[in-house]
N, CA, C and O of each residue as an XYZ file, in Angstrom:
680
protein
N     195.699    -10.594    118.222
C     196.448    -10.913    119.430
C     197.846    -11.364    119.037
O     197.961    -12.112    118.066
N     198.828    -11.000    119.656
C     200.347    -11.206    119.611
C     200.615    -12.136    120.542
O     200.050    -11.797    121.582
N     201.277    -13.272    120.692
C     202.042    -13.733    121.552
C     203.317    -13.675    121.889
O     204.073    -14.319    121.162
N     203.852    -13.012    122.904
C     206.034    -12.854    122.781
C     206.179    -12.930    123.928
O     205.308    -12.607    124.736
N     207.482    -13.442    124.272
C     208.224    -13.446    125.567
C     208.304    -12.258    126.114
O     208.680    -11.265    125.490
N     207.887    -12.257    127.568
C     207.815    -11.089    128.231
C     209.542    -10.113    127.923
O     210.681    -10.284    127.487
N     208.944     -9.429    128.322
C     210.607     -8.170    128.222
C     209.828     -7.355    129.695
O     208.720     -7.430    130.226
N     211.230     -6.497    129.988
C     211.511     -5.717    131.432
C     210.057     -4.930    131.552
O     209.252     -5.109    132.465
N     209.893     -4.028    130.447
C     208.573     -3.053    130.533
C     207.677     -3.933    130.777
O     206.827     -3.178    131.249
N     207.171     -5.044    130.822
C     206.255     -5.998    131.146
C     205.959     -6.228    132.281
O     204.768     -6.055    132.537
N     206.629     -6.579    133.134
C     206.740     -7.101    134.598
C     205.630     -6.866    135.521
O     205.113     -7.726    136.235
N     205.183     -5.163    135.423
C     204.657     -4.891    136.290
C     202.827     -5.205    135.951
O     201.944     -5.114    136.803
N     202.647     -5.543    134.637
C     201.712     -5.510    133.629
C     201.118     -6.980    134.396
O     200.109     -7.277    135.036
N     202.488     -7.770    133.887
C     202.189     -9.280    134.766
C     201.788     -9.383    135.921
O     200.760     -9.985    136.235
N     202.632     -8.747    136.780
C     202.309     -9.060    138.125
C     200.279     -8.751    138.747
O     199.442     -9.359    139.413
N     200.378     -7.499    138.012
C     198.926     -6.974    138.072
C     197.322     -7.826    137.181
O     196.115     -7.768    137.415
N     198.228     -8.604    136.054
C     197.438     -9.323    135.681
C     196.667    -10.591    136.624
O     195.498    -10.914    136.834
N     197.710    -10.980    136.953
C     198.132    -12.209    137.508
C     196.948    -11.983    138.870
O     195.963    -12.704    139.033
N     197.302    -10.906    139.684
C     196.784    -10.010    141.328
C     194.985    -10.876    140.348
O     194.383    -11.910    140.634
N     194.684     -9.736    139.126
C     192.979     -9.754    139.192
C     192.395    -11.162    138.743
O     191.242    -11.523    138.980
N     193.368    -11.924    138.047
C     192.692    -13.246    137.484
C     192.588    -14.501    138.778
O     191.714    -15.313    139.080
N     193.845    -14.203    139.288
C     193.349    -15.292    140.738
C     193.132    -14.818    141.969
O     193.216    -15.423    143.037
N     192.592    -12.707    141.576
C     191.874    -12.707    143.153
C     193.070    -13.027    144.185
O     192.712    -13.676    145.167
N     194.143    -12.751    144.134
C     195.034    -12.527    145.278
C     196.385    -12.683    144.645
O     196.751    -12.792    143.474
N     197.209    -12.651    146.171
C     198.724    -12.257    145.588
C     199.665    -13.234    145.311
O     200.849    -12.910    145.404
N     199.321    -14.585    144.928
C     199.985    -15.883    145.833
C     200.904    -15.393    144.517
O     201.984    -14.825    144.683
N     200.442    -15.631    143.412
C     200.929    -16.184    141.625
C     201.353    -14.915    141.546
O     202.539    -15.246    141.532
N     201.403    -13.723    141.482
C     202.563    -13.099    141.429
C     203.296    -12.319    142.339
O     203.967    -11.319    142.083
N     203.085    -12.934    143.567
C     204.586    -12.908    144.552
C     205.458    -14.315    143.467
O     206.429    -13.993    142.782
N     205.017    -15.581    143.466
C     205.537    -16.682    143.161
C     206.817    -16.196    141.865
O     208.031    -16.377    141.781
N     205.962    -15.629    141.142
C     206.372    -15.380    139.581
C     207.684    -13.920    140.117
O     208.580    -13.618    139.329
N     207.606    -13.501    140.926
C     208.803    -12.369    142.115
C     209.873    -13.406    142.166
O     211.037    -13.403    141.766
N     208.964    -14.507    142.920
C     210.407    -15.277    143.823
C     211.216    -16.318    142.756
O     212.414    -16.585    142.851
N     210.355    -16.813    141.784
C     211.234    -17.530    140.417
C     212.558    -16.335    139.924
O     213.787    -16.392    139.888
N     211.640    -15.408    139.631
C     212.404    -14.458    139.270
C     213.880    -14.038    139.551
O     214.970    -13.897    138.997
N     213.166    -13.914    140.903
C     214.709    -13.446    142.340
C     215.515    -14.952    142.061
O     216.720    -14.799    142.260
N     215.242    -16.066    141.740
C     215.492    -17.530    142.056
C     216.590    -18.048    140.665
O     217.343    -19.019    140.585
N     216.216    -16.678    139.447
C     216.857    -17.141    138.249
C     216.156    -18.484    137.596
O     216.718    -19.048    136.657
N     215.398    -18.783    137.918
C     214.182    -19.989    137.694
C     213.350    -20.153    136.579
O     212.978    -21.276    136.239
N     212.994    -19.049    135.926
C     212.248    -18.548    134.746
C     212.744    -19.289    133.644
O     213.736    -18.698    133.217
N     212.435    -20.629    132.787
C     212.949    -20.967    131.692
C     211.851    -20.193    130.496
O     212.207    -19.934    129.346
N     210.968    -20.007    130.852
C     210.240    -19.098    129.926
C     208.813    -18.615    130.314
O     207.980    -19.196    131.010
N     208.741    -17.463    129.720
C     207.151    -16.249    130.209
C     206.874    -15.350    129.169
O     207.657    -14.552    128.653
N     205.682    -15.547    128.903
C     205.117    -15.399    127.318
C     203.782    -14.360    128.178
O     203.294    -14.395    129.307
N     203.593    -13.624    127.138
C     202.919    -12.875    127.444
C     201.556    -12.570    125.721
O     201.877    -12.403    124.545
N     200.284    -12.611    126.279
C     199.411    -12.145    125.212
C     198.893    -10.844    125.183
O     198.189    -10.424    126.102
N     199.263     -9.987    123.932
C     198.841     -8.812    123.784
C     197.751     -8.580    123.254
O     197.504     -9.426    122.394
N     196.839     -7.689    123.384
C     195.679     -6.936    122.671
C     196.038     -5.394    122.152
O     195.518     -4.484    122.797
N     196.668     -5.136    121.323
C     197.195     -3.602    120.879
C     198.262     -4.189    121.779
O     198.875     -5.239    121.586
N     198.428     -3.079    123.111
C     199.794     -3.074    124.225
C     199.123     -3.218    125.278
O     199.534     -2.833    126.373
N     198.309     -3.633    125.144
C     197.792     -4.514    126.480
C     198.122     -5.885    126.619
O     198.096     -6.726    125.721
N     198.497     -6.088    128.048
C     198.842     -7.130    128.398
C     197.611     -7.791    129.115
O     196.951     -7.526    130.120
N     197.590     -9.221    127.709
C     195.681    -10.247    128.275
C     196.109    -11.454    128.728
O     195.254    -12.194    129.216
N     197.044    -11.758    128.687
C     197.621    -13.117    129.473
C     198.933    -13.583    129.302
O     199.675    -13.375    128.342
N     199.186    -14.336    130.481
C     200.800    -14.394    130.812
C     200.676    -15.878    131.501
O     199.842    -16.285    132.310
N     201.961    -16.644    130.811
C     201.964    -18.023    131.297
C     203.595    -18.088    131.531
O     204.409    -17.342    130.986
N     203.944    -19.343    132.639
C     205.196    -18.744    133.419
C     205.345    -20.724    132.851
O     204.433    -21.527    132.656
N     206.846    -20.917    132.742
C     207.456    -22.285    133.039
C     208.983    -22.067    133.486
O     209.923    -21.471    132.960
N     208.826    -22.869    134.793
C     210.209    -22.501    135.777
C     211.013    -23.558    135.754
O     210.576    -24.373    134.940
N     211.805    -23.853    136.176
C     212.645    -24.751    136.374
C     212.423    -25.581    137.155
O     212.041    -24.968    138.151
N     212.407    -27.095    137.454
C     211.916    -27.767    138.298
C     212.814    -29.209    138.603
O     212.854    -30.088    137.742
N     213.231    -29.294    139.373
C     213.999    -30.957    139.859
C     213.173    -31.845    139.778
O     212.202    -31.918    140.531
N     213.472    -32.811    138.681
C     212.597    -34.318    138.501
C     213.760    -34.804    138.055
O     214.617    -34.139    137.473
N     213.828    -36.172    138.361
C     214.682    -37.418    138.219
C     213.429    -38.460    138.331
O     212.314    -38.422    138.851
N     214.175    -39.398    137.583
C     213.389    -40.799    137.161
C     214.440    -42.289    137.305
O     215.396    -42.322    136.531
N     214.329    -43.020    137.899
C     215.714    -44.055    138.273
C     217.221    -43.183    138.693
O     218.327    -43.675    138.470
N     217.065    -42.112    139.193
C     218.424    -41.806    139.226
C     218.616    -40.753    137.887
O     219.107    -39.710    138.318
N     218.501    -40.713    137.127
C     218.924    -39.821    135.672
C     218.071    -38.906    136.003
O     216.905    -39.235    136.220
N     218.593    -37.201    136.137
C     218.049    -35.709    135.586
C     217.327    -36.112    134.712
O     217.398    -37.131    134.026
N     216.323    -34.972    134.739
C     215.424    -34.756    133.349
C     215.322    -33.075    133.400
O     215.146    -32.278    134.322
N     215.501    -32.949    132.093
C     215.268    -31.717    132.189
C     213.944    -30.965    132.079
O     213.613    -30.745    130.914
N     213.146    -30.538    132.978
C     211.720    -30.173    132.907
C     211.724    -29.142    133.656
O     212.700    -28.720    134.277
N     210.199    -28.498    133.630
C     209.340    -27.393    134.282
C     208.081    -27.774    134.878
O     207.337    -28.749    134.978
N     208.179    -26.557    135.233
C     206.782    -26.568    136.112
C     206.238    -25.449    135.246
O     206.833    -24.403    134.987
N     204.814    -25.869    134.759
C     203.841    -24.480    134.189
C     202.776    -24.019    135.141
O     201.891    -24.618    135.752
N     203.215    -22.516    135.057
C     202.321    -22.327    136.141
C     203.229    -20.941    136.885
O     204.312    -21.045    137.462
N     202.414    -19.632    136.670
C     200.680    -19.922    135.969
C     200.517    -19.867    135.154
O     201.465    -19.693    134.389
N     199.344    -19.956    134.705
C     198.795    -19.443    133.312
C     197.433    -18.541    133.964
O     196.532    -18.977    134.680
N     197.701    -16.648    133.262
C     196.723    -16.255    133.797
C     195.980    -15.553    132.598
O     196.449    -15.623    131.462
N     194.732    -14.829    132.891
C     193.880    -14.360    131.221
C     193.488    -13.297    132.169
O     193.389    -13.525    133.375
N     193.303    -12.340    131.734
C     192.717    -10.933    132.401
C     191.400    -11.932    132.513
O     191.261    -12.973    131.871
N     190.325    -11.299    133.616
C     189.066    -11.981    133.778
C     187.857    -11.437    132.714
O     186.747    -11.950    132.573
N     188.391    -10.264    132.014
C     187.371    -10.102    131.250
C     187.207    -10.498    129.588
O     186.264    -10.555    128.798
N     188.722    -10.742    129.527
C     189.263    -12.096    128.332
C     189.142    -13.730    128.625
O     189.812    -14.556    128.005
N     188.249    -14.045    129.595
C     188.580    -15.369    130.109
C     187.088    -16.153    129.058
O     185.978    -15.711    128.761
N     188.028    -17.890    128.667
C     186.652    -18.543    127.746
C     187.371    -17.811    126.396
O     186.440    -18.181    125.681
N     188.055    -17.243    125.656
C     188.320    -16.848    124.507
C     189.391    -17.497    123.923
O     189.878    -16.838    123.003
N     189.927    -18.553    124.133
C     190.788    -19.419    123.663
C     192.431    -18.651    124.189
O     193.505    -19.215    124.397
N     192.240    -17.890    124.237
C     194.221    -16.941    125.061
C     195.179    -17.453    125.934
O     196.393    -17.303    125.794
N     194.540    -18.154    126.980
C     194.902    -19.570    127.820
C     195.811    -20.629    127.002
O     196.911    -21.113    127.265
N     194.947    -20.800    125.931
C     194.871    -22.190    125.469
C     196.293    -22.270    124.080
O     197.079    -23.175    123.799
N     196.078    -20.756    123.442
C     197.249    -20.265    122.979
C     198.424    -19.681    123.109
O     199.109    -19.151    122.234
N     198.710    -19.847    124.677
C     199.730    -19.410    125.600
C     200.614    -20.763    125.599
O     201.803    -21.038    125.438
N     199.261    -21.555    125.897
C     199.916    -22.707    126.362
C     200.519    -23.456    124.707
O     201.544    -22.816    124.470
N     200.438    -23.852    124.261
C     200.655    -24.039    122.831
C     202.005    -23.605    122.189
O     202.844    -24.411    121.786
N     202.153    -22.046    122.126
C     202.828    -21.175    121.891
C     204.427    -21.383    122.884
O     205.585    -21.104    122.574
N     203.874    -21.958    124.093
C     204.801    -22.359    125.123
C     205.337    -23.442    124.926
O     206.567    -23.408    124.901
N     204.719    -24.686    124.731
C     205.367    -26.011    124.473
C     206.129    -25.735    123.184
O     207.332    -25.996    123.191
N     205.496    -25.167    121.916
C     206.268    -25.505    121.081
C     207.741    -24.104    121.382
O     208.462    -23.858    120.414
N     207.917    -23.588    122.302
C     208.576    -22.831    122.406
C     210.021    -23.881    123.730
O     211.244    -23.922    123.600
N     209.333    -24.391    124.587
C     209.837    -25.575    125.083
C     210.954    -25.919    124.638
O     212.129    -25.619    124.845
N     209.853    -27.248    123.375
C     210.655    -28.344    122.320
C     212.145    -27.238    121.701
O     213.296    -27.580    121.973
N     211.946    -26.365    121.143
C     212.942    -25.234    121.037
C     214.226    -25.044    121.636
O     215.347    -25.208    121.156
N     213.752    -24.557    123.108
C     214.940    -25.272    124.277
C     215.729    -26.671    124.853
O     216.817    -26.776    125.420
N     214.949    -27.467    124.556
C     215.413    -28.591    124.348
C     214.779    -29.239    126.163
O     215.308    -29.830    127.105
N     213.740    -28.823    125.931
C     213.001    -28.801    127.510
C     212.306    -30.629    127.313
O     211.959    -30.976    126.184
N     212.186    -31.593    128.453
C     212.115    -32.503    128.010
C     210.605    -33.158    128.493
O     209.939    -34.034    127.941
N     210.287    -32.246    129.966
C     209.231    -32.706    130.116
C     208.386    -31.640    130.917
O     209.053    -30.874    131.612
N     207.437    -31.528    130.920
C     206.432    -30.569    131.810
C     205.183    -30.795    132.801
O     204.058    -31.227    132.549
N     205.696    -30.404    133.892
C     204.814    -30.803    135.023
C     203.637    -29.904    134.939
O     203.446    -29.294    133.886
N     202.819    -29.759    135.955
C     201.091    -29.011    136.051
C     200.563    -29.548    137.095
O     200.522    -30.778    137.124
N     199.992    -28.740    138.282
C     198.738    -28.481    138.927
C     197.752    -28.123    138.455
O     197.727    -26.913    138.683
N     196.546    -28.498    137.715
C     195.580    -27.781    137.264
C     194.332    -29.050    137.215
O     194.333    -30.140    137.787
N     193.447    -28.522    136.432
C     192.269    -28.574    136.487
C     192.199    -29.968    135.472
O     192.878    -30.053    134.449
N     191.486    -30.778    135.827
C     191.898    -31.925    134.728
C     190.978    -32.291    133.685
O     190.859    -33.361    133.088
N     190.183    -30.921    133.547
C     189.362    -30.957    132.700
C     190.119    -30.334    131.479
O     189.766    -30.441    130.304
N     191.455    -29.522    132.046
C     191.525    -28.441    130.573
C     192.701    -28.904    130.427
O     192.946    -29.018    129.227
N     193.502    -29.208    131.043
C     195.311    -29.660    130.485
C     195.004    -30.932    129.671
O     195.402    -30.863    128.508
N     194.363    -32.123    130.029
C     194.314    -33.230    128.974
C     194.540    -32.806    127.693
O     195.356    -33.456    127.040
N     193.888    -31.661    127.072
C     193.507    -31.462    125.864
C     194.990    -30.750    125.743
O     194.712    -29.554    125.663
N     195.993    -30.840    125.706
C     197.278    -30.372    125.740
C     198.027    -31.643    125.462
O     198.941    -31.691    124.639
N     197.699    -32.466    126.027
C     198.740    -34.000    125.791
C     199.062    -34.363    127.596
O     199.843    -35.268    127.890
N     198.399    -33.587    128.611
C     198.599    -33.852    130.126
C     197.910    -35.136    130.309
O     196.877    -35.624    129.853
N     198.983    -35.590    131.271
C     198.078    -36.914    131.400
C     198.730    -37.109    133.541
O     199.748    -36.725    134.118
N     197.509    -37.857    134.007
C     198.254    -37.463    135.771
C     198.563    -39.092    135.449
O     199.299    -39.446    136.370
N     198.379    -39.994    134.746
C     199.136    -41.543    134.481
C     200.256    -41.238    134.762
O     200.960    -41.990    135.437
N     200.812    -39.697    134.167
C     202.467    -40.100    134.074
C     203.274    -39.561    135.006
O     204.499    -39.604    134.893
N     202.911    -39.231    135.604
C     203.136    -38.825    137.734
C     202.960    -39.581    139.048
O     203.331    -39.235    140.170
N     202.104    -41.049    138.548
C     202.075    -41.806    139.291
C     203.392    -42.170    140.243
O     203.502    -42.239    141.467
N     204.465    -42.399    139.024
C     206.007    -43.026    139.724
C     206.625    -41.767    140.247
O     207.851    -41.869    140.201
N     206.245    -40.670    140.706
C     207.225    -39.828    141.097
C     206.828    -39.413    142.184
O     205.650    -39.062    142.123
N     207.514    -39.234    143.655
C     206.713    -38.941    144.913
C     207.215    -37.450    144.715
O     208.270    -37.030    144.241
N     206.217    -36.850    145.185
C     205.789    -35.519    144.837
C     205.145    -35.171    146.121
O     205.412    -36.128    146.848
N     204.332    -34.188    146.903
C     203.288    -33.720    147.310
C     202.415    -33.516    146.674
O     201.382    -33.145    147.231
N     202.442    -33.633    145.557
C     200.993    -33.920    144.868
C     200.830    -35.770    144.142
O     200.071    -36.050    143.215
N     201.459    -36.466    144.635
C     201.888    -37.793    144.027
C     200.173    -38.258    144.043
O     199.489    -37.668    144.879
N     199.627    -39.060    143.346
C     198.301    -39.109    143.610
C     197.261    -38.627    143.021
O     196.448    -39.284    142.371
N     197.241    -37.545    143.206
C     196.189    -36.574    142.822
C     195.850    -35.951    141.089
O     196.576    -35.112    140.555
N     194.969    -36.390    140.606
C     194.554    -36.145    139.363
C     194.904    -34.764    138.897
O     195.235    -34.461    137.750
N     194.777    -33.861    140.061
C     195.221    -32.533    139.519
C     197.189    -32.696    139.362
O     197.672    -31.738    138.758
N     197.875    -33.403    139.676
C     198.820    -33.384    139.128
C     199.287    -34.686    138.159
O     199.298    -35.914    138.252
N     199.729    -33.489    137.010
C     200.027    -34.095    135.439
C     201.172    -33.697    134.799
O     201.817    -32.733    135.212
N     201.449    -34.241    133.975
C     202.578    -33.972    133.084
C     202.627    -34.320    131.912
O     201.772    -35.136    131.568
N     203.651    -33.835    130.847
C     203.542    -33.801    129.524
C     204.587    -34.262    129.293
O     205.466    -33.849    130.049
N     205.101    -35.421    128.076
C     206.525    -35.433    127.793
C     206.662    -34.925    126.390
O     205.848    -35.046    125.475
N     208.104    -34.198    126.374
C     207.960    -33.106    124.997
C     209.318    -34.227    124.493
O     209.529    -33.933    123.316
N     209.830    -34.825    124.713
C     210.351    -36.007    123.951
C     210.131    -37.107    124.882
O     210.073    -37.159    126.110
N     209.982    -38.305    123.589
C     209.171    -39.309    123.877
C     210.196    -40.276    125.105
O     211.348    -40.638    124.865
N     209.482    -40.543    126.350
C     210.500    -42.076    127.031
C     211.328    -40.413    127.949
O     212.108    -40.798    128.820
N     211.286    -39.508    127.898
C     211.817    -38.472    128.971
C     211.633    -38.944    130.251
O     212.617    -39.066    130.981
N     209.822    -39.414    130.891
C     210.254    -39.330    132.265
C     209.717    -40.981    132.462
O     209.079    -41.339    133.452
N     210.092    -41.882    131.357
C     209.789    -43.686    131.443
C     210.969    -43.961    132.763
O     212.134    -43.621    132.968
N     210.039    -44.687    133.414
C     210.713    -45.731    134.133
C     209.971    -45.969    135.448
O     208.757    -45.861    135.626
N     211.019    -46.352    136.443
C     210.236    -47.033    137.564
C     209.697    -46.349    138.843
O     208.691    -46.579    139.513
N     210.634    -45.482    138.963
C     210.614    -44.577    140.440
C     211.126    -43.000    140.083
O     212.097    -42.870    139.338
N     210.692    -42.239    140.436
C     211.156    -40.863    140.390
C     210.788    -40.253    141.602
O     210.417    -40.764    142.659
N     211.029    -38.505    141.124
C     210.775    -37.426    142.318
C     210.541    -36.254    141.611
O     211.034    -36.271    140.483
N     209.790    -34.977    141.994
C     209.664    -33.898    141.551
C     209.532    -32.935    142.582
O     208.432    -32.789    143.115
N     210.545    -32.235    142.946
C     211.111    -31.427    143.894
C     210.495    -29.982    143.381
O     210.942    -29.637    142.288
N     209.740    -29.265    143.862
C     209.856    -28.223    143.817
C     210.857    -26.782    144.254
O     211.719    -26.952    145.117
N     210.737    -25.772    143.794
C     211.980    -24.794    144.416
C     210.991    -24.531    145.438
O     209.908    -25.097    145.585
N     211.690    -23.248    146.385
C     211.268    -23.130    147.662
C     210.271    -21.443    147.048
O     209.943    -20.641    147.923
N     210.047    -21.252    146.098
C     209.553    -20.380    145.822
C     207.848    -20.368    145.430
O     207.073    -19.482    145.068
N     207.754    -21.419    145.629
C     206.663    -22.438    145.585
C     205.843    -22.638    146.862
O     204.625    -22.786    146.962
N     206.456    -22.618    147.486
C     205.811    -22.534    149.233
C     205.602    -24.074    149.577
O     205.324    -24.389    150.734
N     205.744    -25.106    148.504
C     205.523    -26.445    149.029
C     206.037    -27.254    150.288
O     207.116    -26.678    150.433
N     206.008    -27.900    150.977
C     206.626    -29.009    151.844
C     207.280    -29.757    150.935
O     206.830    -29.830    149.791
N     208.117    -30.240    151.197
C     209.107    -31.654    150.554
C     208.534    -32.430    151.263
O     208.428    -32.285    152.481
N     207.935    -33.665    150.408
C     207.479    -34.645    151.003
C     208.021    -35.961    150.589
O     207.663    -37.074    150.974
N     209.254    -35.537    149.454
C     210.085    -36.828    149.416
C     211.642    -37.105    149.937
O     212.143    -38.224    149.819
């Protein structure tokens, strides 16, 4: 298996991946509208030969903490063809991504997911407590800091783009 940043011939590979692993169109219309949005800080793609077995997206995302930018993302998605799913490809997307991140000089990373499988990444939803969000609260939302004291402090926010379909609820 190869891991590399998607390129143009890819796109359509993704989008179709994306359609069979979550059973509908939400995640790649979304991964359209980042796109259209210039939003894309990075999209990695896993090969089998030239097959495309999974594709993980990190966009650009508005978080502030006391007032000070941070520079972060949102991950998401992360998808595995369904008949590669359970084979660790997920798990080396994601990996392959952070340390691709730290690279950019990316400082922190948000997540909706499952809070059984991001922990094991360094996700923690402790560190989302201070930020009103629409997901403020909720165990399924977590975050990672890729340098240390990135999103410390008292009060924040994490704005999503409108490509996201969220409500602003701060």
């Amino acid at each position: 298996m190869i891991i590399r940043e998607e390129t143009e011939r890819d796109l359509l590979s993704i989008g179709t991946l994306n359609q069979k692993a979550f059973g509908g169109d939400y995640e790649a219309q979304l991964i359209d509208k980042l796109r259209a949005a210039h939003l894309i800080v990075a999209s990695l793609v896993a090969l089998d030969g030239n097959e495309i077995i999974g594709h993980l997206l990190f966009s650009s995302l508005a978080v502030e903490i006391d007032g000070r930018n941070v520079n972060a993302v949102a991950l998401a998605p992360v998808a595995v063809s369904p008949a590669r799913q359970r084979q660790g490809i997920g798990s080396k997307l994601i990996i392959e991504g952070l340390a691709l991140l730290k690279k950019k000089k990316v400082e922190a990373v948000f997540v909706l997911g499952h809070t059984t499988y991001y922990p094991r990444f360094g996700f923690s939803h402790l560190l989302t407590r201070k930020f009103a969000s629409p997901f403020q609260g909720k165990a399924e939302f977590m975050a990672l800091e890729l340098v240390v004291g990135a999103i410390s402090g008292q009060k924040g926010s994490v704005k999503y783009p409108e490509a996201f379909g969220i409500a602003d609820t701060v």
